[in-house]
N, C-alpha and C positions, 0 to 999 in steps of 0.2 A: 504494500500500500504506500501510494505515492505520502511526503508530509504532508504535501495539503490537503488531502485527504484525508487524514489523521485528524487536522485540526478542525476542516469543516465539521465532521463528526461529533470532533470534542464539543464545536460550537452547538450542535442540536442539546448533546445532552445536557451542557453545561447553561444554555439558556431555560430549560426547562428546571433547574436545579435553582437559579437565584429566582426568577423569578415567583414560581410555585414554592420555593421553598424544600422542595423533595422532589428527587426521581428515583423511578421504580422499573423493573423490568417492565412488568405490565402496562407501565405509561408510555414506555418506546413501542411498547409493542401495538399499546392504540393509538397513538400518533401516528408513527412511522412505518406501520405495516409490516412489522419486523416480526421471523420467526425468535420462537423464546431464544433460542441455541446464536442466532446473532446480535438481539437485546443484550444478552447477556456478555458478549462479547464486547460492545459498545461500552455498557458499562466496567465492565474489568478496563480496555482501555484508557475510559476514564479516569478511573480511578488510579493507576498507572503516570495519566497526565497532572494530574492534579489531590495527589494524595492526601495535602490536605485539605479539602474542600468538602469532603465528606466525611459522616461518619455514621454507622450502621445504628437503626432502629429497628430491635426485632419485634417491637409492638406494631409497626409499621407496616416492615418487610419492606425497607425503601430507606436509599440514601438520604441524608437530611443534609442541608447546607449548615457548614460551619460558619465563626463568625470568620475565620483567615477567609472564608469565600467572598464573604462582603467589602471586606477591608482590600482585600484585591480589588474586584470590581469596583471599588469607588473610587481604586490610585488610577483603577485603567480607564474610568470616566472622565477625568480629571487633566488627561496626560494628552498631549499636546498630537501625539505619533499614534496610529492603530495598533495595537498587538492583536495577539491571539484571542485575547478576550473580549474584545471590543466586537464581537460578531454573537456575543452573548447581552449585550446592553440592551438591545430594543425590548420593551413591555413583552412581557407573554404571560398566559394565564388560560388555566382550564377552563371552559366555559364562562367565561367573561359576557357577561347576559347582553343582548340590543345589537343595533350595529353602531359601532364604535364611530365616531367622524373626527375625522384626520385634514391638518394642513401638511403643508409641505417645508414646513422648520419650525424649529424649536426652541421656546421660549426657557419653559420652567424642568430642570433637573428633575428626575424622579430617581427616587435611590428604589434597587430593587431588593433591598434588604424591607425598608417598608410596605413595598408592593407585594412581596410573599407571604407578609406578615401576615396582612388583610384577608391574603387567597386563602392560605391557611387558617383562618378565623371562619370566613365564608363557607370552605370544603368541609371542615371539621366542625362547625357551628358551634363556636368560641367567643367570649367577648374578647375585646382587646383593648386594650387602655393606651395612650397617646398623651404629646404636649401637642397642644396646637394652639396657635394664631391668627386670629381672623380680624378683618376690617373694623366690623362693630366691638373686639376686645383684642386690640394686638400684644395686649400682655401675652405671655406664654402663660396657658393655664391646663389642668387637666381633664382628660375629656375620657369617657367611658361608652364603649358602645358596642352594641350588636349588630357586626354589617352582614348585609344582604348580597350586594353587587357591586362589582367594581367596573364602572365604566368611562369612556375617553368622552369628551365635549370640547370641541375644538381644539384648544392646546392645552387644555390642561385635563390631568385625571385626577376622579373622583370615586367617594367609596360612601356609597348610601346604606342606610344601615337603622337601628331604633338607639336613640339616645335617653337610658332612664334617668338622666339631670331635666333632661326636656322633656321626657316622656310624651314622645312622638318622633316619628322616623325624619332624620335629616340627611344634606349631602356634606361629605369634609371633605376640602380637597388636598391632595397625598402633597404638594410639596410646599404646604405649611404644616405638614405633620411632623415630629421627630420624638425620638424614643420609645419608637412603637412596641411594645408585649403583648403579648399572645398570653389571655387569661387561661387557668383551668375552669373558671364557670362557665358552663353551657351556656349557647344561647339559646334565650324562651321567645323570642321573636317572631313570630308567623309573617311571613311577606304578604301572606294575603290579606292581611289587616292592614297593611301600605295602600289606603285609599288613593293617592299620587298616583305610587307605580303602579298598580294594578286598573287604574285609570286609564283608557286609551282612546285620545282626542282624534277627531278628524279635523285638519288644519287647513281651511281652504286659502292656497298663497296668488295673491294676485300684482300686479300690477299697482302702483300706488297711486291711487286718484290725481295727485297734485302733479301728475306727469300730463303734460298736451298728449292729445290722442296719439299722435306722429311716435312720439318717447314708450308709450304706454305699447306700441306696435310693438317698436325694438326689442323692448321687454318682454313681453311675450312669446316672440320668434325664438329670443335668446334661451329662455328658462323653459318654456309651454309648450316648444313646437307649435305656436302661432293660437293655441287653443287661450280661451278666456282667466282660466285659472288652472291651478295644481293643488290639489290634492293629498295632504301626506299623514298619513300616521304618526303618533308620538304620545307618548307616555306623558302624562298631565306632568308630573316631576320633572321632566326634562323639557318641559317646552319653551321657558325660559333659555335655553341654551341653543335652542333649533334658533328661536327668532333674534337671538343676538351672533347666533353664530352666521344666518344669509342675510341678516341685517335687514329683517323684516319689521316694517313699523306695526306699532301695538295702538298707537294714537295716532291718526294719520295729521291729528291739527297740531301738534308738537312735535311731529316726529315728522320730516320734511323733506323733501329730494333740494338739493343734489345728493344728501349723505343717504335718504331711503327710497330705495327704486322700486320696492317690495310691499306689499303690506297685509297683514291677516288679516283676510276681509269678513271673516266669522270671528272678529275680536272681541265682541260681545259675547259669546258663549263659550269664548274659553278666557272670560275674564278673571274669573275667579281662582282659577292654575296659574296665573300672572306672578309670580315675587311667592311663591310658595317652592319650597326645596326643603 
């Protein structure tokens, strides 16, 4: 086997190790289509490349990431030149619920020492305790919570979940988090009681009135395929994040082209999911 071969390799498993926080024969094996006999092969390599980055959980039966694995991957985030493990940085995660929406560069660091944390809280239905900082309290304070999903909304990722300080389901997002633990109390949290998430709006996106008909064309050919409006699905919890992320107006008489070319034109019956997260 050619090296880079070797390392592309190392990179599957080794992404799937910080980011999930564990790999398992059986997780190459439903990922990667692998028979057990070359999983297993993968990981002995693995483990070979990077000996300490692992270490055996037989309650598991699955490699568990160390912390020398994190502390790597933060020097190789960090470092100016590609290595080997820089083809393990991008987000990954088991079932990571919605579909994700993505640009094309990168604002805010995610360390994936806290992004495994979460998955592993999620997969294992765990609370997990955090500092975090936010706008309305940029003290560093402590926050406790039972997440549910972990998802992307534009440039930043997020981890929704029930907060029993709030007692009610919120979103945190991961890179004002730090100190993340992984509780041993269960989490009691039912997703289906996340009246948000389990909400699912029909967002009809048009054209923003305060366009000349000529503009309002453009816009439509552009987004519509020439049709009157679009149509889209979203989660009441997330819809704040759709109409900031196509910069779709919520108020078309405060909200104004040149900057909104967009506007929810059923913004009365999804006004209520407005500034709720």
């Amino acid at each position: 086997m050619s090296i880079a071969s070797r390392r592309e390799r190392d990179a599957k498993v080794g992404r799937i190790l910080l980011w999930e926080g564990r790999v398992s024969r059986s997780r190459l094996i439903s990922e990667y289509g692998l028979s057990p006999i070359r999983a297993s092969e993968w990981l002995r390599d693995f483990r070979e490349s990077y000996p300490d980055w692992v270490a055996w959980d037989n309650k598991l039966k699955a490699d568990v990431a160390t912390s020398i694995a994190y502390a790597d991957a933060e020097r190789a985030a960090n470092a100016k030149r590609q290595n080997s493990i820089s083809a393990m940085l991008a987000p990954y995660a088991l079932n990571v619920p919605g579909k994700p929406q993505s640009i094309s560069w990168e604002f805010a660091h995610i360390s994936p020492r806290t992004f495994s944390r979460l998955n592993l809280a999620i997969t294992d239905r765990l609370r997990v305790r955090f500092v975090y900082c936010s706008m309305s309290t940029p003290e560093p304070h402590e926050r406790t919570v039972e997440p549910h999903s972990l998802l992307r909304a534009g440039r930043r990722w997020h981890v929704r979940g029930y907060c029993p300080e709030r007692q009610d389901f919120r979103d945190f997002v991961l890179g004002r988090m730090s100190k993340v633990q992984l509780l041993t109390e269960p989490s009691s949290a039912d997703v289906a009681t996340d009246t948000a998430w389990s909400t699912v709006l029909q967002v009809r996106i048009a054209a923003h009135p305060g366009l000349s008909p000529a503009q309002q064309l453009v816009v439509r050919n552009e987004y519509f395929h020439g049709a009157s409006a679009r149509v889209e699905s979203c989660r009441a919890a997330l819809l704040n994040y759709m109409t900031q992320e196509i910069m779709a107006a919520t108020d078309v008489g405060l909200q104004v082209p040149p900057d909104y070319q967009l506007a929810v034109e059923n913004a009365e019956e999804c006004r209520q999911w407005l500034f709720v997260t």
